[in-house]
Every structure is written in C-alpha cells, then in structure tokens.
C-alpha positions in Angstrom: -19.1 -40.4 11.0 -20.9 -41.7 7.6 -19.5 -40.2 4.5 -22.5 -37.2 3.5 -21.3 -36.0 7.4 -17.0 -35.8 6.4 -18.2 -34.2 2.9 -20.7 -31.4 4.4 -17.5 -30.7 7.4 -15.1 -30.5 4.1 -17.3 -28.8 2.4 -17.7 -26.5 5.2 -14.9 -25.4 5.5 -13.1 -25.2 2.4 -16.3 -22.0 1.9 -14.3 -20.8 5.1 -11.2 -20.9 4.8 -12.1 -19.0 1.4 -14.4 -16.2 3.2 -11.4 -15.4 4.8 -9.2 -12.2 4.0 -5.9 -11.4 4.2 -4.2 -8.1 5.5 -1.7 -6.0 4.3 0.2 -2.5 6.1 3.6 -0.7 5.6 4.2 2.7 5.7 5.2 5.4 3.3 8.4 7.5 3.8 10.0 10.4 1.9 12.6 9.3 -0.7 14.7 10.3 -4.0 12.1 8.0 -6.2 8.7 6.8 -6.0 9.0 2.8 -5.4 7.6 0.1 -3.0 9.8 -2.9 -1.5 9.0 -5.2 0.6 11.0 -5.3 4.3 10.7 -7.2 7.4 9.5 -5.3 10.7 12.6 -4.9 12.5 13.7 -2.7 8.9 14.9 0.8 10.5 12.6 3.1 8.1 9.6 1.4 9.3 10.4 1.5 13.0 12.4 5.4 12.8 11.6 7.3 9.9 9.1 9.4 9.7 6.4 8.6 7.6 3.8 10.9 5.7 -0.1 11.2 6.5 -3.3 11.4 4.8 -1.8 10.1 1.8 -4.0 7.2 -0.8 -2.9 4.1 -1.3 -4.6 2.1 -3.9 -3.7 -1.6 -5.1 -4.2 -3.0 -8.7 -4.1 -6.7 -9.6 -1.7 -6.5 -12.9 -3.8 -6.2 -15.9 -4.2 -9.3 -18.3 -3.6 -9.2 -21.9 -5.4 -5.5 -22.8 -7.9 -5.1 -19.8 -7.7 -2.4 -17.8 -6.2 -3.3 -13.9 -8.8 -3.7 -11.4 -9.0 -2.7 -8.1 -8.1 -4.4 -4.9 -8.5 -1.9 -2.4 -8.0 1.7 -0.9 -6.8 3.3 2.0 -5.3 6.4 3.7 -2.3 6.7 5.6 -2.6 7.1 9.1 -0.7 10.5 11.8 2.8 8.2 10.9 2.4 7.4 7.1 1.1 3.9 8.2 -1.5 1.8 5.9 -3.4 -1.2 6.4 -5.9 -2.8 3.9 -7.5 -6.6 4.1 -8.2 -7.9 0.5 -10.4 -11.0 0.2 -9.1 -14.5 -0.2 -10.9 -15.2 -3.1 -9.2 -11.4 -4.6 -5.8 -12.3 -3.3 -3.6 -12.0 -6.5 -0.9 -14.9 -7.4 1.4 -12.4 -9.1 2.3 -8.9 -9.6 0.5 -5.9 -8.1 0.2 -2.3 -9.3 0.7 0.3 -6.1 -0.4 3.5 -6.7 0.0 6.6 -4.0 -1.5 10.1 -4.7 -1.4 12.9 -2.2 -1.4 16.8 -2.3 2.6 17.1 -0.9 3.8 14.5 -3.0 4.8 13.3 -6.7 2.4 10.4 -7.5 3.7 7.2 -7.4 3.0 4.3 -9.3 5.0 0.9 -9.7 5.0 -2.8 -9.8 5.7 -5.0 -6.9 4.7 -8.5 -5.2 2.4 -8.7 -1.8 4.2 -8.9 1.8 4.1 -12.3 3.0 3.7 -13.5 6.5 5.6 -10.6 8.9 6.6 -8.5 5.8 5.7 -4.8 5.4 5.1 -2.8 2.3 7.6 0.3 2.1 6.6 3.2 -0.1 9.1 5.7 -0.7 7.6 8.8 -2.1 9.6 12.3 -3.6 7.7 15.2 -1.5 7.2 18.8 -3.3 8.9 21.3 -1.9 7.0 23.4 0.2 4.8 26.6 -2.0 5.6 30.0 -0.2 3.1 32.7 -0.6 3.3 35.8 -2.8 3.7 38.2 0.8 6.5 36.1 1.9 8.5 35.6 -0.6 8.2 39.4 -1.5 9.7 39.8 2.3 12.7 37.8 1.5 16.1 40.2 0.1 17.5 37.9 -2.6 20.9 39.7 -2.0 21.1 38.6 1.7 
C-alpha cells in the first residue's frame, strides 16, 4: 500500500472513531439528599429499589472560568426511574460534570460528579415531597383520633 493510501485509511478513521458517541444510564431512587454516585450494576439500589418516573435529567460540562455551563444532554426517566443519554465523542467532558434533576414530586437536585466508565451506572438519589392532600380530605380527617 503506497503511503497517500495508509494516510487517507488513518485519516479515515481517526473522523470515525471521533463521530462516535458514548452512552450513559443509571437510575434515580428516593433518598434523604439529593446526590449522584457512581455504582457498578450488580449495586442493590439499581437492581431492587424502586426508582421514580418521568423525572429530567439534564447534564452540564463544569463551567470554565466565568461562563455559564453548557449543556450535554437531556432525558426523562423511564416506568422504573431509569435514564439513558448518548453524548458525542467530540462533547465527552475530561472532568467534572454538573447533574441536574427536576420533577413535580421531588426537591430539585443539582451536584457535581464524574461520568460512569465502562459497566458503571449513574445513581441519583432524590428527597420526594410528601404527598399534597386535598382541602375535602383533609377536612374528613378528626385530628383527635
């Protein structure tokens, strides 16, 4: 093979291997504080806690020096509190990200944490608002019962 051949193949695909994206799941669970951390897949609260649905999950790269974090990507939790989102090679942040989780029945979350790697799951725990009652049934209810 002459050498402008080996060069176009490298060339090649390097602008593949960098097309490429890179996914990310876990799950978010109920908790005493809002906080991410990083577990394998055989962890328990993955595999038999219940998680929560239709919550958002959105990931920051960590802000440089006075700029405001941007956006990596965005998705819902699924029926079991389970969350999957691809973010481009090119996008994938060396360092710190921001995870940020909003949703009607919880506290929103927000903290610092590093990327899954290889089998590794994101684990969200989230503080859940206690349930509202309405007016007629909590009229119903004898406090000196």
């Amino acid at each position: 093979m002459n050498l402008a051949k080996t060069i176009l193949l490298l060339t090649t695909l390097l602008t593949l291997s960098a097309c490429g994206s890179t996914r990310y799941s876990g799950k978010i669970i109920p908790g005493t504080v809002g906080r991410p951390i990083i577990v394998e897949t055989t962890d328990d609260r993955i595999n038999n806690h219940p998680g929560i649905p239709g919550l958002e999950v959105t990931l920051y790269n960590e802000s440089n020096r006075g700029q405001a974090p941007a956006q990596l990507a965005k998705t819902i939790t699924d029926e079991e509190g389970q969350f999957a989102f691809s973010i481009p090679s090119s996008n994938t942040p060396r360092g710190a990200v921001i995870v940020r989780v909003t949703g009607d029945e919880i506290y929103s979350a927000r903290s610092k944490t590093f990327l899954p790697r290889g089998s590794q799951l994101m684990l969200f725990t989230v503080v859940t608002r206690e349930p509202m009652m309405d007016d007629d049934t909590s009229a119903s209810v004898d406090p000196t019962k």
